[in-house]
N, CA and C atoms as a LAMMPS dump frame, in Angstrom:
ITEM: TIMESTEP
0
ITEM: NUMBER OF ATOMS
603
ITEM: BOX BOUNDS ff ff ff
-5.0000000000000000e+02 5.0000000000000000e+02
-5.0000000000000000e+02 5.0000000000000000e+02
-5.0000000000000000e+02 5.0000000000000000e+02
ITEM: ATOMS id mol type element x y z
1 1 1 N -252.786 127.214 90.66
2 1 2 C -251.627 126.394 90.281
3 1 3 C -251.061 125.715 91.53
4 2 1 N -250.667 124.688 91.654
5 2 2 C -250.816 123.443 92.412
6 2 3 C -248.778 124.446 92.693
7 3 1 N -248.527 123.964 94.143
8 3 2 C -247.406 124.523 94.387
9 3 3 C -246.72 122.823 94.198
10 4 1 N -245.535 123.193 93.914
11 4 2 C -244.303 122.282 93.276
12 4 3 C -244.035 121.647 94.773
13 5 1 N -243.477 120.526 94.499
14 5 2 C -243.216 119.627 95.636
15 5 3 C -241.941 119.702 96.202
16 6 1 N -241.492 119.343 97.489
17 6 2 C -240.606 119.389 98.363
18 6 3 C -239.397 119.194 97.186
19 7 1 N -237.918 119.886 97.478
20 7 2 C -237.189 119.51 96.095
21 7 3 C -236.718 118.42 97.428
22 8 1 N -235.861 117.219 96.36
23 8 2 C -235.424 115.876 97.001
24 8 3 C -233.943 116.379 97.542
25 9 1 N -233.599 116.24 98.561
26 9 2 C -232.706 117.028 99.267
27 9 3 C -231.356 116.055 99.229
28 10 1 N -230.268 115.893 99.344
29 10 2 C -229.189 114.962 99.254
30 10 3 C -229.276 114.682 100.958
31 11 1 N -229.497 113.435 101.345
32 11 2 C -229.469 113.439 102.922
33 11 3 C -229.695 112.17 103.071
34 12 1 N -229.865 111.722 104.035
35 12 2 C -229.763 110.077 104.671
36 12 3 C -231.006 108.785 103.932
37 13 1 N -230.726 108.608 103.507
38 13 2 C -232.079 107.421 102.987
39 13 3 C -232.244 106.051 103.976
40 14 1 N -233.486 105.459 103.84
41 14 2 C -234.232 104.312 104.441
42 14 3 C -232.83 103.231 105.206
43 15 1 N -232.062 102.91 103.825
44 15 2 C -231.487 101.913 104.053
45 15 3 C -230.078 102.357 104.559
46 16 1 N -229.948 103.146 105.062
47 16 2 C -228.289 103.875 105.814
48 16 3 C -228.09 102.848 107.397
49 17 1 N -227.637 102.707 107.617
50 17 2 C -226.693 102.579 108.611
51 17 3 C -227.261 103.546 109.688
52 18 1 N -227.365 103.566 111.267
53 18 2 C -227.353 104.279 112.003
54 18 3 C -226.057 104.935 112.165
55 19 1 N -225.105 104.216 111.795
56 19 2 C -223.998 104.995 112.457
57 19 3 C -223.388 106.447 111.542
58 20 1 N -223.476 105.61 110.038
59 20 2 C -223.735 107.043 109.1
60 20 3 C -224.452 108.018 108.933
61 21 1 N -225.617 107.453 109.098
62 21 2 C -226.383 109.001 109.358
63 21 3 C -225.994 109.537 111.003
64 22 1 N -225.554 108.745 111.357
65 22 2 C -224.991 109.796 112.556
66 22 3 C -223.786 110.846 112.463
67 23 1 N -222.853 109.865 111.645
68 23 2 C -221.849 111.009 111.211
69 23 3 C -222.061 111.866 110.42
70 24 1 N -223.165 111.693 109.17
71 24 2 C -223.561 112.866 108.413
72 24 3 C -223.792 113.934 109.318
73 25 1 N -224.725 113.69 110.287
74 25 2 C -225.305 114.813 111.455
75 25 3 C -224.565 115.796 111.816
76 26 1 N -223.564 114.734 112.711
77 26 2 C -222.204 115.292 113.246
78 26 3 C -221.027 116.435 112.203
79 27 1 N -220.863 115.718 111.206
80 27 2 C -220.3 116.833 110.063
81 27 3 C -221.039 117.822 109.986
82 28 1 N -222.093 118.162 109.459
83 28 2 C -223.12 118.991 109.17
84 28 3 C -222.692 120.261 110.096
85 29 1 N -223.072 119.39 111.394
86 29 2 C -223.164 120.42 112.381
87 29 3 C -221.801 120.75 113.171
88 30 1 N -220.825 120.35 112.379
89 30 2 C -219.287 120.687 112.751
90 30 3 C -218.718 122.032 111.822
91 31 1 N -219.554 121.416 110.732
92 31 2 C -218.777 122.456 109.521
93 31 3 C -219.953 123.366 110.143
94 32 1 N -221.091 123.885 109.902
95 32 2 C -221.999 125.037 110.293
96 32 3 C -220.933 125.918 111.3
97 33 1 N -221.151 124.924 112.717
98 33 2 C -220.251 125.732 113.934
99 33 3 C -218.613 126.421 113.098
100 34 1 N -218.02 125.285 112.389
101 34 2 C -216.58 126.321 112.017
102 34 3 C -217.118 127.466 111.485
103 35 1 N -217.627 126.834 110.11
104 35 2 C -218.396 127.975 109.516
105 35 3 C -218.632 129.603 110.29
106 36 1 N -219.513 129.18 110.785
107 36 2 C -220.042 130.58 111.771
108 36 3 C -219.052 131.158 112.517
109 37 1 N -217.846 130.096 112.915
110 37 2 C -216.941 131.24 113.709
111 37 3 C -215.938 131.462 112.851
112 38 1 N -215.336 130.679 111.824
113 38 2 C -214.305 131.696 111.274
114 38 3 C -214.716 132.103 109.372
115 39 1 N -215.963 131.71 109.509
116 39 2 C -216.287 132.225 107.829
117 39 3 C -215.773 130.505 106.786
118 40 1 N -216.564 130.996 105.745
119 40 2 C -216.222 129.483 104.892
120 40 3 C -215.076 129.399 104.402
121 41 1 N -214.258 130.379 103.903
122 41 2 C -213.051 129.976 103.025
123 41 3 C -211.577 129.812 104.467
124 42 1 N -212.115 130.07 105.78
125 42 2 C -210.815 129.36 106.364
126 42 3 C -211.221 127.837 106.842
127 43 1 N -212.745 127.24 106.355
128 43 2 C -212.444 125.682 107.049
129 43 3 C -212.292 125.103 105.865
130 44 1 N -211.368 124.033 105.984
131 44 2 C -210.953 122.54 105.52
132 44 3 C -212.019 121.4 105.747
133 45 1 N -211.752 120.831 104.898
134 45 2 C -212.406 119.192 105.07
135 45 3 C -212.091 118.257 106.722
136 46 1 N -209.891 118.716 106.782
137 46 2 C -209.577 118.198 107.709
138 46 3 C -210.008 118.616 109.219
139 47 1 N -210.351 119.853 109.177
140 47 2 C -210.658 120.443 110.593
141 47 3 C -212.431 120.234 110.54
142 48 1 N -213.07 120.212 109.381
143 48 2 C -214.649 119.516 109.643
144 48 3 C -214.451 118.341 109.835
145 49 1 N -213.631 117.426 109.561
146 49 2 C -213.509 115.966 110.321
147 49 3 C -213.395 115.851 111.96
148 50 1 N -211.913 116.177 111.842
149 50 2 C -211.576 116.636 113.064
150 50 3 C -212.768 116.555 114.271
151 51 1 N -213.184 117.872 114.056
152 51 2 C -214.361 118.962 115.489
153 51 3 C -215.273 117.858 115.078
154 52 1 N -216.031 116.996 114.464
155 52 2 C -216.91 116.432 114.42
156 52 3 C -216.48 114.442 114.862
157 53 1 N -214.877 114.338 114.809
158 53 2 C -214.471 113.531 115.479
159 53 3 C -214.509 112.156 115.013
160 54 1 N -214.824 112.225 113.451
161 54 2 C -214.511 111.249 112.763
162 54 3 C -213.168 111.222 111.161
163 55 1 N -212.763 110.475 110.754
164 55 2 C -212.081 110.564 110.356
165 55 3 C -211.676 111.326 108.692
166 56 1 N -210.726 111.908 108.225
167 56 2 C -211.092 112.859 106.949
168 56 3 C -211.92 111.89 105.672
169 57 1 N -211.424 110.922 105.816
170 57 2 C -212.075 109.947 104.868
171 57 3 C -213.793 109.479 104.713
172 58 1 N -214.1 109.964 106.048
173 58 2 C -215.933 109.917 106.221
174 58 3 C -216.717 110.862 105.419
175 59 1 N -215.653 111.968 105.352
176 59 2 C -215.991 113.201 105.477
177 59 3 C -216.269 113.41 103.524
178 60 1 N -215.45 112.267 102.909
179 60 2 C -215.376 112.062 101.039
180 60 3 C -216.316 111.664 101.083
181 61 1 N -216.352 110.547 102.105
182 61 2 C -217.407 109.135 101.522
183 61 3 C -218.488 109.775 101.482
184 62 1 N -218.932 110.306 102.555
185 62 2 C -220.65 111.16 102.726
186 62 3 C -220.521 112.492 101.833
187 63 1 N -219.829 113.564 101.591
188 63 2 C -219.818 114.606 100.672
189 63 3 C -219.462 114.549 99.156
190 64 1 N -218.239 113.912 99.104
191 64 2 C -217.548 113.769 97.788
192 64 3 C -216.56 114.627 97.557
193 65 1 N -216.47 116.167 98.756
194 65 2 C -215.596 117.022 98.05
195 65 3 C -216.72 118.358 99.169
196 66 1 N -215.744 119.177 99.282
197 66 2 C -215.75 120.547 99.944
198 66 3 C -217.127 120.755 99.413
199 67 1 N -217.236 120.955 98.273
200 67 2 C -218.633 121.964 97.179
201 67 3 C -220.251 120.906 97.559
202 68 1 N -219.336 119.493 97.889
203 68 2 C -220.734 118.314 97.889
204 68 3 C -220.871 119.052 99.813
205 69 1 N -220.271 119.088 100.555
206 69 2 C -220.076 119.549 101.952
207 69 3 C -221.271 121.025 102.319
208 70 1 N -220.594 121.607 101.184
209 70 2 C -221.058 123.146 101.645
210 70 3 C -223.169 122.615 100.895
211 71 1 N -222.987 122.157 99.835
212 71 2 C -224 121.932 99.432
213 71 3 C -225.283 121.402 100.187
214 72 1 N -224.893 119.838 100.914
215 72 2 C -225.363 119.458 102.225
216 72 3 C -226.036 120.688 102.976
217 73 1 N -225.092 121.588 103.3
218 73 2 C -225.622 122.433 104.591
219 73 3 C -226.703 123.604 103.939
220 74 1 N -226.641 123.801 102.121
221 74 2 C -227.59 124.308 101.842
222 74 3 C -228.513 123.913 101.801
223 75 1 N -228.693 122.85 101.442
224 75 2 C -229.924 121.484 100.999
225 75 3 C -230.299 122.185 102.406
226 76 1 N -229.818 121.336 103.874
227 76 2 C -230.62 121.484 105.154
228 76 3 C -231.531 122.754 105.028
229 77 1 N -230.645 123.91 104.8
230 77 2 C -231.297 125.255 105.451
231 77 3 C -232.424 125.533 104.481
232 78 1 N -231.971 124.962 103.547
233 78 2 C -233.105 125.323 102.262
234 78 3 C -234.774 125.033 102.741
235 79 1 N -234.64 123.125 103.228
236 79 2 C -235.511 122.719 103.51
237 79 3 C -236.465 123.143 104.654
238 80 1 N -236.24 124.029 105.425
239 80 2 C -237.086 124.61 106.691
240 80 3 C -237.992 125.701 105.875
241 81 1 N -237.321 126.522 105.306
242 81 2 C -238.002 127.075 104.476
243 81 3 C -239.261 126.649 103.733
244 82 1 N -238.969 125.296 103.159
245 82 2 C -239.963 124.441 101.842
246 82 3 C -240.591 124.076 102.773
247 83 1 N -240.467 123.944 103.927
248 83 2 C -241.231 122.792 104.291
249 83 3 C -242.585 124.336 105.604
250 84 1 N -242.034 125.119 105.676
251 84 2 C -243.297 126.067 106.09
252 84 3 C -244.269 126.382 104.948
253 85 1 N -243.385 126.305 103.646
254 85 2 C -244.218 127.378 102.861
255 85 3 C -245.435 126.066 102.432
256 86 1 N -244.755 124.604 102.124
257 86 2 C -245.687 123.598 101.935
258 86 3 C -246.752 123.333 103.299
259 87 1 N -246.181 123.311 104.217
260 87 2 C -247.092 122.806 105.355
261 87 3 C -247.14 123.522 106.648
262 88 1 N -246.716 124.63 106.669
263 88 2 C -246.958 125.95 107.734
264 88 3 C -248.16 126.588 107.891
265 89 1 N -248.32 127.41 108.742
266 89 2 C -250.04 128.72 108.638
267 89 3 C -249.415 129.678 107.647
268 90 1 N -250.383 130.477 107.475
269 90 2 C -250.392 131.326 107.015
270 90 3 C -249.602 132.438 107.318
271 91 1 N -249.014 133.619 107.051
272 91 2 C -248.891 134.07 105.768
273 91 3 C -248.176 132.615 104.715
274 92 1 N -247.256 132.254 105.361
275 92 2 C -246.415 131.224 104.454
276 92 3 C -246.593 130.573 104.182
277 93 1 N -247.414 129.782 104.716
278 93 2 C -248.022 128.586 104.525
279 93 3 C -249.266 128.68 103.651
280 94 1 N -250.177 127.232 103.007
281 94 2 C -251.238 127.819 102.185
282 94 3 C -252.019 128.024 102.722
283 95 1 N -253.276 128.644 102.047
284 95 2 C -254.505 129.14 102.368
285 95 3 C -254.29 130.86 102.678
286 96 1 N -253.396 131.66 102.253
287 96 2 C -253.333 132.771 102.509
288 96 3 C -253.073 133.249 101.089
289 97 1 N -253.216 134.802 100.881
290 97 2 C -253.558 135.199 99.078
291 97 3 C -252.065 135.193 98.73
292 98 1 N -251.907 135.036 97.488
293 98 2 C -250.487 134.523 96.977
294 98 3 C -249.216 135.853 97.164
295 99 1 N -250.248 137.058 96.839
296 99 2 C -249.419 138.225 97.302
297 99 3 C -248.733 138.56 98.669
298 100 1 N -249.294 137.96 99.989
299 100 2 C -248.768 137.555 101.529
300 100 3 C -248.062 136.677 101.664
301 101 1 N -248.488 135.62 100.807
302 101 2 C -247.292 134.769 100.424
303 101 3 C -246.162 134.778 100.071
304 102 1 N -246.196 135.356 99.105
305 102 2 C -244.714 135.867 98.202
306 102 3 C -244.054 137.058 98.913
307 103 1 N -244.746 137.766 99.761
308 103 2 C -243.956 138.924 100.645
309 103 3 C -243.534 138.068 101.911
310 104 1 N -244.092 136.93 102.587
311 104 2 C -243.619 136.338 103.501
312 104 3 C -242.743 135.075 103.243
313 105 1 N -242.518 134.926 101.837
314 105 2 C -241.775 133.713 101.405
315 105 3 C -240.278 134.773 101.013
316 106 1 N -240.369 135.735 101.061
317 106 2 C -239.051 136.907 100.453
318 106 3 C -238.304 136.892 102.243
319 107 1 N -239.614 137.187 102.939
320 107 2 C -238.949 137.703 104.666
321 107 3 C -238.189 136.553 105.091
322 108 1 N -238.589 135.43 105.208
323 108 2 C -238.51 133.884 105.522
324 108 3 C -236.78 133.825 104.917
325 109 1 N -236.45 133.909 103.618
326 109 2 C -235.612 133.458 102.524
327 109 3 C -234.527 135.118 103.406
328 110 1 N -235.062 135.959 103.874
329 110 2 C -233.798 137.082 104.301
330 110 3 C -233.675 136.447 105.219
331 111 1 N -234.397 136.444 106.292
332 111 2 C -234.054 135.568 107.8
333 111 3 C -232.632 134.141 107.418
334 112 1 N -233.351 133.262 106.396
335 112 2 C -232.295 132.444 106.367
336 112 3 C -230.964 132.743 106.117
337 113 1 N -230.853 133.935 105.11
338 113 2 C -229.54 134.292 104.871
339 113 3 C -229.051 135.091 105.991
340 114 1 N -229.807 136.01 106.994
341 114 2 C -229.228 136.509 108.229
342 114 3 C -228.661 135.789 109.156
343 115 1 N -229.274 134.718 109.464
344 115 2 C -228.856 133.276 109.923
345 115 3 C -227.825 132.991 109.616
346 116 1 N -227.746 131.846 108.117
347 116 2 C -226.78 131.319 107.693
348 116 3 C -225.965 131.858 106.466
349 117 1 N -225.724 133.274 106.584
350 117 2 C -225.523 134.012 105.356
351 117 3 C -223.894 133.225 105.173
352 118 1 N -222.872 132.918 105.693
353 118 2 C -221.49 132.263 105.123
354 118 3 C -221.574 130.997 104.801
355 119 1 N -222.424 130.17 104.85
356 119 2 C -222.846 128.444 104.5
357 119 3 C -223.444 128.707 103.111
358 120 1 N -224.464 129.724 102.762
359 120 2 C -225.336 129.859 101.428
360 120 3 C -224.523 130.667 100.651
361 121 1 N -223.12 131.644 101.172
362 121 2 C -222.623 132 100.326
363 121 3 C -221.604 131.414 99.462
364 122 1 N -220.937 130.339 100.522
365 122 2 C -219.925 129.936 100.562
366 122 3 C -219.974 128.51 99.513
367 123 1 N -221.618 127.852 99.642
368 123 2 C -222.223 127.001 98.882
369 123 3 C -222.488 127.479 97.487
370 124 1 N -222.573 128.75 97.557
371 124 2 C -223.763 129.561 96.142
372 124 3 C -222.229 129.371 95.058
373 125 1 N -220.902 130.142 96.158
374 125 2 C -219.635 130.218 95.28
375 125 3 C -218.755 129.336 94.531
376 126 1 N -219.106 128.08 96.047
377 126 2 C -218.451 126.535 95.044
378 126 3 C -219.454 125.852 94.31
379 127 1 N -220.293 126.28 93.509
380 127 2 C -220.983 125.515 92.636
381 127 3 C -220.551 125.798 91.811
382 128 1 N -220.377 125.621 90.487
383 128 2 C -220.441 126.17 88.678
384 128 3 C -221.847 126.94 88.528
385 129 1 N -222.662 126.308 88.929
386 129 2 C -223.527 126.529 88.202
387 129 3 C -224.657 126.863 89.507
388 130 1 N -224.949 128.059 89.954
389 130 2 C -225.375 128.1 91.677
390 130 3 C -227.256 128.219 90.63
391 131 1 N -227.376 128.494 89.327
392 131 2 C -228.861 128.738 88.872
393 131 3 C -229.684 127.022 88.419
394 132 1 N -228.72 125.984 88.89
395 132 2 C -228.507 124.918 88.17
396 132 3 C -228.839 123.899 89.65
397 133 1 N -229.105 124.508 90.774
398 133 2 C -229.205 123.711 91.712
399 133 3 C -230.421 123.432 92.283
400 134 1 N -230.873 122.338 92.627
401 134 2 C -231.93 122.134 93.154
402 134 3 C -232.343 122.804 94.017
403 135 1 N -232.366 123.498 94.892
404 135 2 C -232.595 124.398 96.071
405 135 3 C -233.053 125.73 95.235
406 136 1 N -232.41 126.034 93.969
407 136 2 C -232.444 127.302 93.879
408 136 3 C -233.541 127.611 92.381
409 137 1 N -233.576 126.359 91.95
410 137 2 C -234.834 125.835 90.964
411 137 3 C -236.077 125.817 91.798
412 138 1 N -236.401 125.119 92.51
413 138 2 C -237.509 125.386 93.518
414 138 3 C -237.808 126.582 93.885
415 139 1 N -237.133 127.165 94.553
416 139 2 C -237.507 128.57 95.144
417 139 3 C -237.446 129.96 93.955
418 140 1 N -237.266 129.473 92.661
419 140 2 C -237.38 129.903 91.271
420 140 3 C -239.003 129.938 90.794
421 141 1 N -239.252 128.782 90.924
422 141 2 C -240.323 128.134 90.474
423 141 3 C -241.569 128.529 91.614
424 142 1 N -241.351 128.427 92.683
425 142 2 C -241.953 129.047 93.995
426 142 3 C -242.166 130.6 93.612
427 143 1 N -241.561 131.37 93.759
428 143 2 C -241.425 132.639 93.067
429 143 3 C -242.195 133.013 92.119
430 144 1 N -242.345 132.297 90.907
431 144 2 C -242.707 132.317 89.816
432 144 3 C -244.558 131.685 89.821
433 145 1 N -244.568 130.688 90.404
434 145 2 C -246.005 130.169 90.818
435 145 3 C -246.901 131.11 91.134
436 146 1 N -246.307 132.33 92.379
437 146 2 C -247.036 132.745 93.52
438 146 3 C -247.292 134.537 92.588
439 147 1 N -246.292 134.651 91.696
440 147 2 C -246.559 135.938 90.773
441 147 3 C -247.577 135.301 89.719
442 148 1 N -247.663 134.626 89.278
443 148 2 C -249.238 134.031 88.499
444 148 3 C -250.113 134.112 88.979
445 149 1 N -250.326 133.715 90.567
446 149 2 C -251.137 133.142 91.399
447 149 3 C -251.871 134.731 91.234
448 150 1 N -250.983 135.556 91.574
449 150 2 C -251.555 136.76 92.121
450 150 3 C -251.496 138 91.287
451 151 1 N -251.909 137.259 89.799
452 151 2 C -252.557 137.784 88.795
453 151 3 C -250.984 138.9 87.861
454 152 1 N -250.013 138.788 88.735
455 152 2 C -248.886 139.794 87.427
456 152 3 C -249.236 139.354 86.223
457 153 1 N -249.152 140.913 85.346
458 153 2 C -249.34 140.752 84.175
459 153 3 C -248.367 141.558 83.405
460 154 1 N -246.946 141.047 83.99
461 154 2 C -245.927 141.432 83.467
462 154 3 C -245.038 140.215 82.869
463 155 1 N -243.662 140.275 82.619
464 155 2 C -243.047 139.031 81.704
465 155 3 C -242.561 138.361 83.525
466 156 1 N -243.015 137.218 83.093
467 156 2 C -243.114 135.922 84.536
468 156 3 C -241.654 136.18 84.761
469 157 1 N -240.903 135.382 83.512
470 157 2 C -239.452 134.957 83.814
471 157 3 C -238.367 136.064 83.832
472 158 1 N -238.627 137.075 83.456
473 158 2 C -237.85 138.114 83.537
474 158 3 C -238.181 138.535 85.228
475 159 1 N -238.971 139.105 85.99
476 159 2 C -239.863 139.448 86.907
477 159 3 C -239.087 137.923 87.97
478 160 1 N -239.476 137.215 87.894
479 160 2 C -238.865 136.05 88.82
480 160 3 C -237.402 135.965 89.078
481 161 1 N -236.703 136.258 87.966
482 161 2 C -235.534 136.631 88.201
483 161 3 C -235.038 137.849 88.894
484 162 1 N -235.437 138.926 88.929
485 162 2 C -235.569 139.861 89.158
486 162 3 C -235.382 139.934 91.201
487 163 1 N -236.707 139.179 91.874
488 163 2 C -237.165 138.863 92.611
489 163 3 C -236.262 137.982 93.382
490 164 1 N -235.881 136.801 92.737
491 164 2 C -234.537 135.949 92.94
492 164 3 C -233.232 136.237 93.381
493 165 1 N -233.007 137.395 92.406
494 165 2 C -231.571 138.409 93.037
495 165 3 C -231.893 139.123 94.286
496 166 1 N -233 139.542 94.382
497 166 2 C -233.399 140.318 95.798
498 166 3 C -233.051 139.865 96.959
499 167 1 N -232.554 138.258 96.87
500 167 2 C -233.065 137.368 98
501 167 3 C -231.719 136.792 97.971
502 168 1 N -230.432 137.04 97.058
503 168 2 C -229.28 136.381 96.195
504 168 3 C -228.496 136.175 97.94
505 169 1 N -228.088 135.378 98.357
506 169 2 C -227.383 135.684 99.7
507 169 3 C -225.945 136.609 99.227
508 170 1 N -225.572 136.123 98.111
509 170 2 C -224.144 137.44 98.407
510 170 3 C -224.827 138.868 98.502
511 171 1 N -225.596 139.243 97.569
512 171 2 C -226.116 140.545 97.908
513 171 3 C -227.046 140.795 99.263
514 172 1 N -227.325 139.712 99.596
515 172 2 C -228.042 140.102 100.906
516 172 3 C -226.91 139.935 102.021
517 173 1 N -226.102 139.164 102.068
518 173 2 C -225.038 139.173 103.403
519 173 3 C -224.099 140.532 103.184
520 174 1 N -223.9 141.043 101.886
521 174 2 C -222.751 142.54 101.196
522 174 3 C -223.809 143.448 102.401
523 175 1 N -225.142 143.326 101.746
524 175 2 C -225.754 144.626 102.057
525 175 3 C -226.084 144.3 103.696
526 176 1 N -226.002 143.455 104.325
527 176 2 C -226.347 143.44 105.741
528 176 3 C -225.004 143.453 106.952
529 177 1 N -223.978 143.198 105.978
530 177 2 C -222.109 143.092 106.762
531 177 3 C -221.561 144.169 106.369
532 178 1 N -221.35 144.522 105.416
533 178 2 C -220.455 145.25 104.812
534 178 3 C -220.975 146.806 104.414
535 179 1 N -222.426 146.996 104.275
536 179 2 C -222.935 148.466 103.621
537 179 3 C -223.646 148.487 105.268
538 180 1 N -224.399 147.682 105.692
539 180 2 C -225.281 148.255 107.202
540 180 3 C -225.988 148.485 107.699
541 181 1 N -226.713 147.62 106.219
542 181 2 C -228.638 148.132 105.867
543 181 3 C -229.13 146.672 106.845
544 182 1 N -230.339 147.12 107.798
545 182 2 C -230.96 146.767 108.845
546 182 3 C -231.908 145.749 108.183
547 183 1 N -231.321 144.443 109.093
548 183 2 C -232.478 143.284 108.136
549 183 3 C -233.808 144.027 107.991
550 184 1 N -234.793 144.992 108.891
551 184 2 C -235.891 145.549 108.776
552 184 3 C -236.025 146.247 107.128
553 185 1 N -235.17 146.822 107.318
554 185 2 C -234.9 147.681 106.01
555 185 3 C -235.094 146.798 104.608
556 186 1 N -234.367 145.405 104.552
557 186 2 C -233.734 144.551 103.96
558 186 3 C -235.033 144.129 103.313
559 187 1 N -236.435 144.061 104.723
560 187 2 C -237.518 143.228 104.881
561 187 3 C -238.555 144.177 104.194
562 188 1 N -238.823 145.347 104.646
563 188 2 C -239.691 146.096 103.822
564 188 3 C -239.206 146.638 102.136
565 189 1 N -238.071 146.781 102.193
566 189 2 C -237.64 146.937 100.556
567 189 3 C -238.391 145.565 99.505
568 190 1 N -238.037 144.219 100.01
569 190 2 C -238.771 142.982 99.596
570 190 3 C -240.36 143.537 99.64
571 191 1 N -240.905 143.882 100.348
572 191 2 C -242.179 144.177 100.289
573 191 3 C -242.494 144.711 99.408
574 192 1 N -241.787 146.119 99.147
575 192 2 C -242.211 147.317 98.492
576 192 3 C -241.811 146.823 96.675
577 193 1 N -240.879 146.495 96.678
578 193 2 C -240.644 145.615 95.6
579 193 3 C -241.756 144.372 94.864
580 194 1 N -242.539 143.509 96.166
581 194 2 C -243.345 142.988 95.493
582 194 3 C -244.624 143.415 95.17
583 195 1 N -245.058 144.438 96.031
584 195 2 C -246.216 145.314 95.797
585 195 3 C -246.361 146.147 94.555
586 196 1 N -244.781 146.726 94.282
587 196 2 C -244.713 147.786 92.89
588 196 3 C -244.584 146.468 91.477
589 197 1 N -244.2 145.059 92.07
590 197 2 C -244.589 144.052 91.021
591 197 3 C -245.97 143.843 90.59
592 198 1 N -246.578 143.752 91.317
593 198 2 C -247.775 143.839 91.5
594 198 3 C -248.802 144.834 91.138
595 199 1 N -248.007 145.955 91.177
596 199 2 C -249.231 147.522 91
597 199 3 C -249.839 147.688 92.146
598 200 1 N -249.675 147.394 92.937
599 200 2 C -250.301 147.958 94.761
600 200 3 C -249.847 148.703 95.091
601 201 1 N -250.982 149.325 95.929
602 201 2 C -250.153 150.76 96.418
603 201 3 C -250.006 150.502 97.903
């Protein structure tokens, strides 16, 4: 089964302006930095304008709103991910058996949330609908591809979901901030989980 294509990310197109996609940049990487130092629910729109040094009104035009903002910075982080598992080596990349895959596409997806665990949470929370988003349809469908691939002969969509929560950033940032469990820990549980999907011993 042919793996699903890059999802289309909300980000700068052909015909932009240099100077806008410069300020997109600049936001991006203003809100991340607040982000990371004081957590998502104390930055504003006005203080991501601000630190990034353009005005609050740039900040509508290119996002639309806080949830279009936080979304942006998921889209980015999302895409490093898609873009190893499409065109990386192996384990993650193709040409490796779908079962190394799917255990190194689980490790990949913890790393990001160890990383950027308050941007994906903070994004996952201002959506309505966080099962409804492009980022999270892909890596659904990714999931779901790579358990076919590698012969489960259990219920796909129940099982994918399953797999999906494993990887949920609120439960992965709870269990890595707040309970104390060692990304290692975090990393072989994903394993052991896809192996007992699987029937491997």
């Amino acid at each position: 089964m042919p793996s699903p294509p890059i999802v289309p990310l909300a980000g700068p197109g052909s015909s932009e302006r240099r100077d806008a996609v410069r300020n997109r940049e600049l936001l991006l990487a203003a809100a991340e930095r607040l982000i990371a130092e004081r957590g998502v629910d104390a930055v504003s729109m006005d203080e991501v304008a601000s630190a990034a040094g353009v005005g609050k009104g740039t900040v509508f035009r290119r996002f639309g709103s806080r949830a279009g903002l936080l979304q942006a910075l998921l889209d980015r982080s999302e895409t490093e991910v898609q873009r190893t598992f499409m065109f990386g080596p192996p384990p993650l990349g193709p040409g490796g058996p779908p079962r190394d895959r799917l255990v190194a596409y689980g490790h990949a997806r913890l790393r990001l949330v160890a990383r950027h665990g308050d941007v994906l949470v903070g994004a996952e929370q201002a959506t309505r609908d966080p099962f409804a988003v492009p980022a999270w349809r892909v890596s659904a469908t990714l999931v779901r591809s790579l358990l076919a691939e590698a012969g489960f002969d259990g219920d796909l969509d129940v099982w994918t979901g399953i797999l999906m929560s494993a990887m949920s950033p609120l439960w992965t940032t709870h269990q890595l901030r707040d309970v104390g469990v060692s990304f290692d820990r975090l990393a072989d549980g994903w394993t052991d989980l896809v192996h007992r999907a699987l029937r491997l011993p």
